[in-house]
C-alpha positions as CSV (number, residue, x, y, z in Angstrom):
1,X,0.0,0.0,0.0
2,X,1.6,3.3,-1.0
3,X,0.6,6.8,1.0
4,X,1.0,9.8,-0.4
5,X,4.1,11.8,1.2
6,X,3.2,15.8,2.1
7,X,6.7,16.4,0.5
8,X,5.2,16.0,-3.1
9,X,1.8,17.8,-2.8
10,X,1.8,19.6,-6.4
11,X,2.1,23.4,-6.9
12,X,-0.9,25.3,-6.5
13,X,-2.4,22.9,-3.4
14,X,0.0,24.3,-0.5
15,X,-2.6,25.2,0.7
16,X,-3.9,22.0,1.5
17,X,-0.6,20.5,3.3
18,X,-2.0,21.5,6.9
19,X,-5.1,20.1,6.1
20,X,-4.2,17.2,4.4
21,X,-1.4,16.4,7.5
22,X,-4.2,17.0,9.9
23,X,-6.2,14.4,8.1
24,X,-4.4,11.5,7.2
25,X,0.0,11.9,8.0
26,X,-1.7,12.0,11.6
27,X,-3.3,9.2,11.8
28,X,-1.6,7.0,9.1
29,X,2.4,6.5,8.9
30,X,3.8,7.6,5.7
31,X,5.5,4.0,5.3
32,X,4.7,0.6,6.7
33,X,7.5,-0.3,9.8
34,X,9.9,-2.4,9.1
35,X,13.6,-3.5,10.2
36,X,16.3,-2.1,8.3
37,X,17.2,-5.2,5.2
38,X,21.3,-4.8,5.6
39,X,22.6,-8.6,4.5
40,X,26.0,-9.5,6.0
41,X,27.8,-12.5,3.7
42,X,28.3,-15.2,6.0
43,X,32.0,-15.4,5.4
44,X,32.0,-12.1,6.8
45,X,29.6,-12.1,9.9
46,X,31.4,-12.8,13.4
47,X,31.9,-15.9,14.4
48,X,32.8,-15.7,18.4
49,X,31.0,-13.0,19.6
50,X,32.7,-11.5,22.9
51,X,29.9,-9.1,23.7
52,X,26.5,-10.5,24.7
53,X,23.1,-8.9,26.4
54,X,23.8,-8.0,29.8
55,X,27.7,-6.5,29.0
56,X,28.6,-3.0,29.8
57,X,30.0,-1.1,26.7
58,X,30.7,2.6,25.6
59,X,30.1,3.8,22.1
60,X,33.0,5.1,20.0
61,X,30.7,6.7,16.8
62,X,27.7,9.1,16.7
63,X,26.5,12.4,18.3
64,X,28.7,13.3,21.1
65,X,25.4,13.7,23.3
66,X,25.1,10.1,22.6
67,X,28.9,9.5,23.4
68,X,29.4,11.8,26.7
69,X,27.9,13.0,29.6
70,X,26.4,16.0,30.2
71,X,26.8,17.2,26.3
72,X,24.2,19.6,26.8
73,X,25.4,22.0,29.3
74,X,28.7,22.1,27.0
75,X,30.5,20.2,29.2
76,X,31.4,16.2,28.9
77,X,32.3,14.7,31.9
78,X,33.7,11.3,30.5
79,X,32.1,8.8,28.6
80,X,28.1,7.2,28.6
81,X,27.7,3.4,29.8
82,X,25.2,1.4,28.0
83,X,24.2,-1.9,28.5
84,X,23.8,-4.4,25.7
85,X,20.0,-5.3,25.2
86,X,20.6,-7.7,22.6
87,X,22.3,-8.6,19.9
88,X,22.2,-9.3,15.6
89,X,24.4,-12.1,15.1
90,X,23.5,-12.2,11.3
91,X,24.0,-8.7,10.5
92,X,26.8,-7.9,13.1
93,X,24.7,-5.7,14.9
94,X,24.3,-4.5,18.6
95,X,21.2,-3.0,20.3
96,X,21.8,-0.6,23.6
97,X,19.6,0.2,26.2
98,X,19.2,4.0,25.9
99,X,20.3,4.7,22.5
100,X,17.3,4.9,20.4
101,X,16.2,6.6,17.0
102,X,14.3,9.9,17.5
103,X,11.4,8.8,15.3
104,X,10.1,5.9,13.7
105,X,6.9,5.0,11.7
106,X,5.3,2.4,13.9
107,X,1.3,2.7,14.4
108,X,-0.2,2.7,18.0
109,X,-2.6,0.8,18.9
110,X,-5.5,2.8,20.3
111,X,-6.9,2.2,23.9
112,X,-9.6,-0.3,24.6
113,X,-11.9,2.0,25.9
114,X,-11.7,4.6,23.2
115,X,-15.4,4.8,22.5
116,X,-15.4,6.3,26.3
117,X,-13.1,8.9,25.6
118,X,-14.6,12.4,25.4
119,X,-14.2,14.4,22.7
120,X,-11.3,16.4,23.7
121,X,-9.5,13.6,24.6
122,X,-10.4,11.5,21.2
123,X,-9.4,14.4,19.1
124,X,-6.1,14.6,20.7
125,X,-6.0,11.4,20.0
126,X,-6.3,11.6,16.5
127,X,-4.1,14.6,16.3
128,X,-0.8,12.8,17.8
129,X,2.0,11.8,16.1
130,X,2.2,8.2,15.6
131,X,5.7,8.3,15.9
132,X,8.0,6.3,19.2
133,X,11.0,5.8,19.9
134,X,13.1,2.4,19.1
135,X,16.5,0.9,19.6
136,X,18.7,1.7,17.0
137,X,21.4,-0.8,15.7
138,X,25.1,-0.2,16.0
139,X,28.0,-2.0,14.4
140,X,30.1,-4.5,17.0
141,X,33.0,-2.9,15.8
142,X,32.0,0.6,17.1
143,X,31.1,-0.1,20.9
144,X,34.0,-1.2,23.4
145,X,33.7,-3.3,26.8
146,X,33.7,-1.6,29.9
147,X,36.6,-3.2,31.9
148,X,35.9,-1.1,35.3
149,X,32.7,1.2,35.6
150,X,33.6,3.8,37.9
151,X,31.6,6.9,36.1
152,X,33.2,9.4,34.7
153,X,36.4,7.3,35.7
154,X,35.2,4.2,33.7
155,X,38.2,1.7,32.2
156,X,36.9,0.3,28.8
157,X,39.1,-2.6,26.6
158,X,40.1,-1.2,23.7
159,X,41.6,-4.5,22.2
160,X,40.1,-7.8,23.6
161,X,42.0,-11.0,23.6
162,X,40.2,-15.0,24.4
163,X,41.5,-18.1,25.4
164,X,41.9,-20.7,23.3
165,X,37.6,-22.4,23.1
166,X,36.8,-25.9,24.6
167,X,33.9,-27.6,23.8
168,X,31.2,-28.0,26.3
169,X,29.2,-31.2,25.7
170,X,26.5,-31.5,28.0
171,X,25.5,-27.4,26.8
172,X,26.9,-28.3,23.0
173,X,28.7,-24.7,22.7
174,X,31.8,-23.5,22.6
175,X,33.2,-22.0,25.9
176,X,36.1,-19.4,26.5
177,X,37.4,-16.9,28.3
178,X,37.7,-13.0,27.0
179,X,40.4,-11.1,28.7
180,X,41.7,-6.9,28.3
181,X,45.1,-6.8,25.7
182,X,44.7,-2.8,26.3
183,X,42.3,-0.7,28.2
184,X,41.8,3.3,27.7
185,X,42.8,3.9,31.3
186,X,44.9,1.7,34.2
187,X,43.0,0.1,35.8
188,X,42.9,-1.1,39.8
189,X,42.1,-5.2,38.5
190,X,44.3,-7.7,39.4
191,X,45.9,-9.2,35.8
192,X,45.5,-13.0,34.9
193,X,49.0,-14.3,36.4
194,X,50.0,-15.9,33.4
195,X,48.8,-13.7,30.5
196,X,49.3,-10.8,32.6
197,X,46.0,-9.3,31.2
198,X,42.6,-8.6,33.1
199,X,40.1,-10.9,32.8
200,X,36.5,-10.0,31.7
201,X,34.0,-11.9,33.3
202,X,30.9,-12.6,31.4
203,X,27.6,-11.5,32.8
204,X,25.2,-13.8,34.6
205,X,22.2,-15.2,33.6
206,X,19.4,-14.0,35.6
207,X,17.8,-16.7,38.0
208,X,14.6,-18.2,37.3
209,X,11.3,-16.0,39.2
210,X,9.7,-18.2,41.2
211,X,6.2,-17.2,41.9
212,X,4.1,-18.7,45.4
213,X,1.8,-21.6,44.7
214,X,-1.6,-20.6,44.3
215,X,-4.9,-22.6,44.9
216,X,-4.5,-24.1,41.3
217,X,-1.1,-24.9,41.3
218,X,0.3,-28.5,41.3
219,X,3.0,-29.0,43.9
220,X,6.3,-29.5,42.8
221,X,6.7,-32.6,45.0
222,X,3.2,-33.8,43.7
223,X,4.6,-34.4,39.9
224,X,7.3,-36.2,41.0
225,X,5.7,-39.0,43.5
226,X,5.1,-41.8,41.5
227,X,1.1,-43.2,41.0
228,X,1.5,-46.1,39.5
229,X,3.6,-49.8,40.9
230,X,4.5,-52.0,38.6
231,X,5.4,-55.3,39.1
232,X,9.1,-56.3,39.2
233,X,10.8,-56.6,35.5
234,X,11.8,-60.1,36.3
235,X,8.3,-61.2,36.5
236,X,7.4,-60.0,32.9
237,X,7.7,-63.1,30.6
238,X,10.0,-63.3,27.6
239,X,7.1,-63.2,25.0
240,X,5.8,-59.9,26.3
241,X,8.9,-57.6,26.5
242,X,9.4,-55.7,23.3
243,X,11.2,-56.6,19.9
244,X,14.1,-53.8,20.1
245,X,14.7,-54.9,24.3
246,X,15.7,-58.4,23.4
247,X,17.8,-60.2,21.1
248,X,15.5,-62.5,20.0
249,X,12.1,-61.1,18.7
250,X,9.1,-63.2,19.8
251,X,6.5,-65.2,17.1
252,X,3.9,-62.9,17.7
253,X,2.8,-59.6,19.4
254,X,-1.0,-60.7,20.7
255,X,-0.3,-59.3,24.0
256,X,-1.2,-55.9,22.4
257,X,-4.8,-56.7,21.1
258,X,-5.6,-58.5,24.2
259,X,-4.6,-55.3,26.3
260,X,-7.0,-53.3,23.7
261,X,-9.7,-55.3,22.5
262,X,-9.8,-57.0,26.1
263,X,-10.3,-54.4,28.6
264,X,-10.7,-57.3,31.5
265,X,-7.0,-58.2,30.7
266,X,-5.3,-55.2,32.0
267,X,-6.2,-56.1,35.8
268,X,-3.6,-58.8,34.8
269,X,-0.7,-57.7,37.1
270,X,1.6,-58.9,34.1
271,X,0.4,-57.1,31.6
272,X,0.3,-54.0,33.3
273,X,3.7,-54.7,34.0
274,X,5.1,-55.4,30.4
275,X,2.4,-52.8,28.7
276,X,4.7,-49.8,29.9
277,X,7.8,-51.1,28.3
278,X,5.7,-51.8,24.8
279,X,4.0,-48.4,24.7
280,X,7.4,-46.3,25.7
281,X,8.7,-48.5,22.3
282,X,6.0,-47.6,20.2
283,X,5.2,-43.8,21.1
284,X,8.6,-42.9,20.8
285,X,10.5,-41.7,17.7
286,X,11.3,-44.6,16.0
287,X,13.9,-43.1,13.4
288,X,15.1,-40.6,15.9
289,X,19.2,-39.9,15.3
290,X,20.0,-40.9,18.8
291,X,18.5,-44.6,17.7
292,X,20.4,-44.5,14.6
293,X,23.4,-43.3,16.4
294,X,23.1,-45.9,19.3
295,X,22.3,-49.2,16.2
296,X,25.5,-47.7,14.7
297,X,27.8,-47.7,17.4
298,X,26.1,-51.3,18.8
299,X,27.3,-52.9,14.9
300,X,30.5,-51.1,14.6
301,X,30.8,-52.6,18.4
302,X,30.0,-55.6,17.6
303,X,31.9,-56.2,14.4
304,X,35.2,-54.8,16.2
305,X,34.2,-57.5,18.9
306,X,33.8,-60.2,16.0
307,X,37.1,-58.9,14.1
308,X,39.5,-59.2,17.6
309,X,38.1,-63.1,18.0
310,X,39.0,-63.9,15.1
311,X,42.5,-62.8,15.1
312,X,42.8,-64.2,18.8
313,X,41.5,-67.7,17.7
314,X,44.3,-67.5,14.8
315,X,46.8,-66.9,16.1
316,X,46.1,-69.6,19.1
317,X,45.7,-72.0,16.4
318,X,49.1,-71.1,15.1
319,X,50.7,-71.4,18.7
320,X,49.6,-74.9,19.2
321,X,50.3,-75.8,15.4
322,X,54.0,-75.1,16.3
323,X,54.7,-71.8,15.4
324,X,55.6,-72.3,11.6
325,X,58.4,-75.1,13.5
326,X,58.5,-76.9,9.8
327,X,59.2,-73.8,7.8
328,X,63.1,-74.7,8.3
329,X,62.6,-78.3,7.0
330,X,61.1,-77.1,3.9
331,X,63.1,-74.4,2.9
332,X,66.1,-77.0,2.8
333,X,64.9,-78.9,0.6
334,X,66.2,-79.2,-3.2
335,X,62.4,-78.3,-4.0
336,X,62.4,-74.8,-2.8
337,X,66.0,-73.6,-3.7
338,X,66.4,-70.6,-1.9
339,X,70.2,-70.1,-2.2
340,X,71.2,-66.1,-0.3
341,X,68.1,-65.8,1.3
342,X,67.6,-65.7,4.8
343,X,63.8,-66.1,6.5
344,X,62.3,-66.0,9.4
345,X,59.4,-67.7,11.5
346,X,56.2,-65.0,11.6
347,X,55.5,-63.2,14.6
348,X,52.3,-62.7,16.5
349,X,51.9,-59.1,15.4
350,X,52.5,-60.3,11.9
351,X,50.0,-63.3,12.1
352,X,47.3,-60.9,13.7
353,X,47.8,-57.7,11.2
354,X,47.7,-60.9,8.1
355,X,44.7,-61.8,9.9
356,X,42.5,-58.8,10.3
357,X,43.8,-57.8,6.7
358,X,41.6,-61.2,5.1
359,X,38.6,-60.3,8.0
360,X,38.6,-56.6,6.6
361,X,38.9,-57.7,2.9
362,X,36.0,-60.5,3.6
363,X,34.0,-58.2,4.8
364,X,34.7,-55.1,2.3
365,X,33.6,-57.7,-0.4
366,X,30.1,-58.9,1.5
367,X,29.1,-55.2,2.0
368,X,29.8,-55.0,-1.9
369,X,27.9,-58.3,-2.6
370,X,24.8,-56.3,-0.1
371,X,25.2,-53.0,-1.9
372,X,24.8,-54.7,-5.6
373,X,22.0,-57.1,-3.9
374,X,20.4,-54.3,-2.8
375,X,20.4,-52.2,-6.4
376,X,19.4,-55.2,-8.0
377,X,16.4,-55.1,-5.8
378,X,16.8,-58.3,-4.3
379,X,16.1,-59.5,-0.5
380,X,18.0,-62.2,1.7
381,X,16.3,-65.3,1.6
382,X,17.2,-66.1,5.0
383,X,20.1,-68.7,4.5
384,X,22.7,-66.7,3.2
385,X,21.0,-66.3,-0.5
386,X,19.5,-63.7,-2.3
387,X,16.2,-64.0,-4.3
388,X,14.1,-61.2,-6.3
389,X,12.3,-58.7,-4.1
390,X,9.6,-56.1,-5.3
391,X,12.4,-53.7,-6.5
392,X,13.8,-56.5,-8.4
393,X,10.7,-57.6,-10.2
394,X,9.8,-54.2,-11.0
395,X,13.6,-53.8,-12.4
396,X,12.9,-57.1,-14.8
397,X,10.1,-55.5,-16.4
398,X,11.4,-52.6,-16.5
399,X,14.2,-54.5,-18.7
400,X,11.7,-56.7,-20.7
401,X,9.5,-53.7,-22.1
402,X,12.8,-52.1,-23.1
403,X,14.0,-54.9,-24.9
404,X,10.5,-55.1,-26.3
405,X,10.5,-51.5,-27.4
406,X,13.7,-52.1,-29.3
407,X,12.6,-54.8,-30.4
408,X,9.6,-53.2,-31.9
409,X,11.7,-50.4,-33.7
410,X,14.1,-52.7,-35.4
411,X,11.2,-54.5,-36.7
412,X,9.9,-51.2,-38.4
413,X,12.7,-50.1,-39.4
414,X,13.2,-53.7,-41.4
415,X,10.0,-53.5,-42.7
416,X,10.0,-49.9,-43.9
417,X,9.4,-48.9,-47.1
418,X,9.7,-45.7,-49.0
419,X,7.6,-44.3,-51.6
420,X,9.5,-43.2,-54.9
421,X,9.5,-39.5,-54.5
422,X,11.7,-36.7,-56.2
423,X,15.4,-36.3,-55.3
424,X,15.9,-39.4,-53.7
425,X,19.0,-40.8,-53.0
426,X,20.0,-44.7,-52.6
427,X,22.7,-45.2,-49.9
428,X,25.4,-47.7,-52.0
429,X,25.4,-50.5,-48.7
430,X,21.8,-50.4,-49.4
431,X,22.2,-51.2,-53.8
């Protein structure tokens, strides 16, 4: 929606501008609010941020009433201290508390009661500028940390320096320390002992508000006193527990409809037992990434567990077969002829690294054998076989109407025959 500005009322209407502001630039802004659309390349946006809501910072740029203290009497008495409201990560921006843009279009909303206004009071109302006050951005690069805020005395860093980040797992960020390379003023802080540089601390996250516990509230202790007793996990039967909480799965999975379609079966102490474990299975995410991360690690477990029991079998095989003891006898023989050369028995390390060397090559070529299995669309048959799935069959069709097509277009293209027509011309493998 576009509003007329007053700036471009044509010639010859000025006298109109007070009437037409009175009218509509009062009531309606001139242009729609909206947040300013500076884009900041990725590559160039910071990526450790050392200033944060809460920190205590000066501004370097602007109006020097906005810089100093007591600008207006035409005196400054040192610099202003602002504390960071928030922050613009994508557009390396920084909001202060305080520092705000002297106008900007954004409509009020009018009181609830406003058809109980007089008409003094609605008519001033509707005269108002619809015009407040908002933070204004400024650039990270052009506000500085306050070190020490002693007033007019105030010690701000004018170059920062961190520690090197560590990587905290349980909040999965990145963690470090921010610490004064030069401040504006001395300062009375102790330095860090072994960068000899004061230390910044970060500001702390405001405490949770607890509120009193009204008639309607749920005690705390309430939600966590358990309602329900269970019977003891032992007494659940194997057929009952679920598929993915045992190795081997059970022949069917009845227990279910019975609990449903059966309501007198859940007074079963049993079932109430078992029903828990089923339901906690089925209700939760059953491709979540923490299951595929935890079947991942179990087969990677288990194949490393499968790998090192092989190689230990080996090489107790070759322990009690003698340790290659006959290799001696026949490499002397008239057979072998190995004249100038000198060998050795194997070592243990040697048997084991041979060892895991065919494991890893076996089982390199069975995921292969899977992989093209798989493409193929075919399905294990169970007893270490592969037959034609769904994807398979669909494949062979597939392949039969395209060698059908072709089939069809050679045959055409035998049988064709051309009409004699004007400028015409006989290939000679064709004469």
């Amino acid at each position: 929606m576009s509003v007329t500005h007053v700036d471009k009322i044509p010639k010859g209407l000025h006298h109109l501008e007070a009437a037409f502001k009175n009218k509509f630039v009062a009531r309606y802004p001139a242009r729609a609010p909206h947040a300013p659309k500076a884009f900041v390349q990725p590559k160039n946006r910071i990526k450790r941020w050392n200033i944060v809501p809460g920190d205590s910072v000066r501004l370097t740029v602007g109006k020097p009433e906005e810089k100093y203290n007591d600008v207006s009497v035409g005196v400054a008495s040192g610099w202003k201290v602002y504390k960071v409201a928030s922050v613009d990560m994508e557009r390396n921006r920084v909001y202060l508390e305080g520092l705000t843009n002297n106008k900007s279009n954004a409509v009020r909303q009018p009181p609830p009661n406003v058809e109980e206004l007089d008409a003094e009071t609605l008519n001033q109302l509707k005269q108002q500028q619809n015009f407040i006050k908002t933070r204004r951005p400024v650039n990270y690069s052009n506000v500085q940390l306050c070190v020490e805020d002693n007033g007019v005395d105030s010690v701000f860093a004018t170059r920062l320096g961190t520690s090197k980040p560590y990587w905290n797992r349980q909040a999965r960020v990145a963690v470090w320390q921010r610490y004064a390379a030069a401040t504006s003023a001395p300062t009375t802080l102790e330095p860090h002992p072994r960068r000899n540089q004061v230390r910044i601390e970060w500001p702390k996250a405001k405490g949770r508000e607890t509120f009193p516990i009204g008639p309607y509230d749920t005690d705390e202790k309430a939600l966590v006193t358990p309602t329900v007793e269970f019977g003891a996990p032992s007494s659940i039967p194997e057929t009952l527990i679920p598929r993915s909480m045992r190795a081997k799965p059970p022949a069917d999975q009845d227990y279910a409809d019975e609990y449903v379609f059966r309501p007198s079966a859940r007074m079963n102490p049993v079932m109430q037992a078992a029903m828990p474990l089923y339901l906690g299975e089925e209700l939760s995410p059953r491709f979540s990434r923490a299951k595929q991360t935890a079947g991942y690690n179990e087969r990677r477990r288990a194949e490393k567990e499968v790998r090192e029991q092989i190689a230990r079998d080996t090489v107790a095989q070759w322990e009690a077969d003698g340790r290659d003891a006959g290799l001696e006898e026949v490499l002397s023989t008239d057979l072998v002829n190995l004249d100038g050369l000198t060998l050795r028995p194997r070592t243990r390390k040697e048997v084991r690294e041979a060892t895991l060397a065919e494991v890893d090559a076996a089982v390199a070529k069975h995921k292969a054998d899977v992989a093209r299995a798989h493409a193929a669309g075919m399905v294990s048959d169970g007893m270490d076989g592969w037959v034609d799935g769904p994807k398979g069959k669909r494949l062979e069709r597939k392949r039969r109407r395209k060698a059908l097509k072709a089939e069809k277009i050679e045959r055409r293209l035998e049988n064709l025959t051309l009409k004699d027509e004007k400028n015409q011309f006989v290939p000679y493998e064709l004469r």
